[in-house]
C-alpha positions, 0 to 999 in steps of 0.5 A, spaced: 276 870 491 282 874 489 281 875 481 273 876 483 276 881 486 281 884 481 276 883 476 270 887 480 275 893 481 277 893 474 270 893 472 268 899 476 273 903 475 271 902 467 264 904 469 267 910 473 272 912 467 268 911 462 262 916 464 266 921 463 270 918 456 266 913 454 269 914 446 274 917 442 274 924 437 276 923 430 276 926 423 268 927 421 265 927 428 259 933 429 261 936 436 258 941 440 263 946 442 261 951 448 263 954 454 267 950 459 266 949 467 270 955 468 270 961 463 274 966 462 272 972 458 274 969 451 278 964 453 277 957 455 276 953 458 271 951 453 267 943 452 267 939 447 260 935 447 261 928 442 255 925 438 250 922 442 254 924 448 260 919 447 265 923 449 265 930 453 271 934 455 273 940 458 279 944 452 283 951 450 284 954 444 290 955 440 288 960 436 286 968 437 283 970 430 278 963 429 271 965 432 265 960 434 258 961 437 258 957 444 252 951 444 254 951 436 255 944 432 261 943 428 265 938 425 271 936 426 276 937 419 282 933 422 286 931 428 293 933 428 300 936 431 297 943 426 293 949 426 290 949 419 288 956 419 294 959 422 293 964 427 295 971 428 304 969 427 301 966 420 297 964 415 299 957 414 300 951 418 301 952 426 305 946 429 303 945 437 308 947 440 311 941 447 310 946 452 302 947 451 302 940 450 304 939 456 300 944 460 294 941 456 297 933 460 296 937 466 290 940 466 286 933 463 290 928 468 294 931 474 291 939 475 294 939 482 301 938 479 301 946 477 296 948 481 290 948 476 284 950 481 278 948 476 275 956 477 276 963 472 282 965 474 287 959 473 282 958 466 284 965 463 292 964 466 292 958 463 289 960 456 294 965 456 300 961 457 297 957 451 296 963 447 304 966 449 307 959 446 303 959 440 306 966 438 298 968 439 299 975 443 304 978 439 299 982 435 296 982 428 302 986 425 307 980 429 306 975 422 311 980 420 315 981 425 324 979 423 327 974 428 330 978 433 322 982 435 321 974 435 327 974 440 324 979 444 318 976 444 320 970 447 325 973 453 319 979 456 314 972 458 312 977 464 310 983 459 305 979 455 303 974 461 299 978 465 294 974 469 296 972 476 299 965 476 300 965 469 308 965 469 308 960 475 304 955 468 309 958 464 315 956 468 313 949 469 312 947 462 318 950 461 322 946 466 318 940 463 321 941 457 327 943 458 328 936 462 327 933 456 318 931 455 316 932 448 309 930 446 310 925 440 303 925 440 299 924 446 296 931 445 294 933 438 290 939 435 282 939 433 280 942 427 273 945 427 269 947 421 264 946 416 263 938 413 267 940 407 273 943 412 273 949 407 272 954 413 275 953 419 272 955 426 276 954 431 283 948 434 282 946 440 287 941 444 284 933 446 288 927 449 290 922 443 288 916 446 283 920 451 283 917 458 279 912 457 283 908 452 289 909 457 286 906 461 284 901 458 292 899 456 294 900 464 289 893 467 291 889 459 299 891 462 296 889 468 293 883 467 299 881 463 303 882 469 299 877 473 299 872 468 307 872 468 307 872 476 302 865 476 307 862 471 
C-alpha cells in the first residue's frame, strides 16, 4: 500500500510539473517570444513559448541594444554562458555574470526568498539589477570607458538602480555570491535570431535543465534512497 502510495504521488506531482515544463529548450528550436505575465516598459518579464507548446516559460533580457517584436517567432541560435551579440559594454562575446544567475534561480524557483511579487514593479526592478550586473546601464559611450569609470560604475549601484526594490535584489545576489554561490551552469544564455544565426535578436535567460528534469533527477535520488533503505 505504501508504494502504491508513493508511486501515485510521484505521478501527480509529474502531471502537475510537467504542465508548466513539459520539455527542454535546445539549439534549433523555433520559439515564441512576447510579453510576460508582468511587463515593464521595455523590460521583462518576457515569455518563451516552446514549439507545440512544449515548454513555456517566464525570462529577462540580457541585452539593451537587441530588439524584438512581441508575439514574434525566432530560433534559438545557441544556448551558453555567452551573449552573442554583446550588448552596449561590447561588441563581442557577453559572459553571464553569477550574480543575475542567481537572481534568475530565485525568480523561476523560490520568488519569495527576494521578495518577487510576480507584478510590474518587481519585474521593471528586477530587469534593472540585471541590466546593472551585465554592465547594460552604463550608456552606449561605456563600451570605452577606462578601468576606473568601470570602477566607479560598480561603487554607485544606487545612482543607476533607481526602481523601488531594485537594490534590495541587488544586495541579495551580492551576498549569495559573495558567500560563495556560483552558477556552473544551472542558468545559461538564449540566443535568438534567424535560422542561420547570422542576426541576432535578443538573449534572454533559462534554467539548464528546467525544473521538470530537476524534478525528475530528486524522485530517481529518491527512489534510489528506498531502495537502499529496504536492503
Amino acid at each position: 500500500m505504501k508504494r502504491l502510495i508513493i508511486y501515485m504521488l510521484f505521478v501527480s506531482l509529474l502531471i502537475v510539473t510537467s504542465s508548466a515544463w513539459a520539455g527542454t529548450i535546445k539549439a534549433g528550436d523555433q520559439i515564441t517570444l512576447t510579453y510576460g505575465s508582468a511587463h515593464y516598459n521595455d523590460g521583462g518579464e518576457f515569455r518563451i513559448i516552446g514549439p507545440s507548446l512544449s515548454y513555456d516559460f517566464e525570462t529577462f533580457c540580457l541585452e539593451r541594444d537587441e530588439y524584438f517584436t512581441p508575439g514574434n517567432k525566432y530560433y534559438v541560435t545557441s544556448i551558453s554562458n555567452i551573449a552573442q551579440l554583446g550588448g552596449v559594454n561590447t561588441n563581442s562575446g557577453d559572459p553571464l555574470d553569477d550574480r543575475t544567475a542567481w537572481l534568475y534561480l530565485m525568480f523561476r524557483t523560490n520568488p519569495s526568498a527576494i521578495g518577487y511579487d510576480n507584478n510590474v514593479a518587481d519585474a521593471g526592478a528586477l530587469q534593472q539589477v540585471i541590466w546593472y550586473l551585465e554592465q547594460e546601464l552604463g550608456g552606449s559611450n561605456s563600451i570605452n570607458w577606462t578601468d576606473a569609470q568601470w570602477a566607479a560604475y560598480w561603487a554607485n549601484p544606487s545612482k543607476y538602480l533607481t526602481i523601488a526594490g531594485a537594490i534590495g535584489f541587488y544586495n541579495f545576489a551580492v551576498d549569495a555570491v559573495s558567500h560563495g554561490w556560483n552558477n556552473n551552469g544551472q542558468v545559461a544564455i538564449v540566443n535568438l535570431g534567424n535560422s542561420s544565426g547570422t542576426v541576432y535578436n535578443q538573449s534572454q535567460l533559462t534554467l539548464v535543465p528546467e525544473p521538470a528534469t530537476l524534478l525528475l533527477l530528486g524522485f530517481g535520488l529518491f527512489g534510489i534512497g528506498l531502495q537502499r533503505r529496504k536492503r
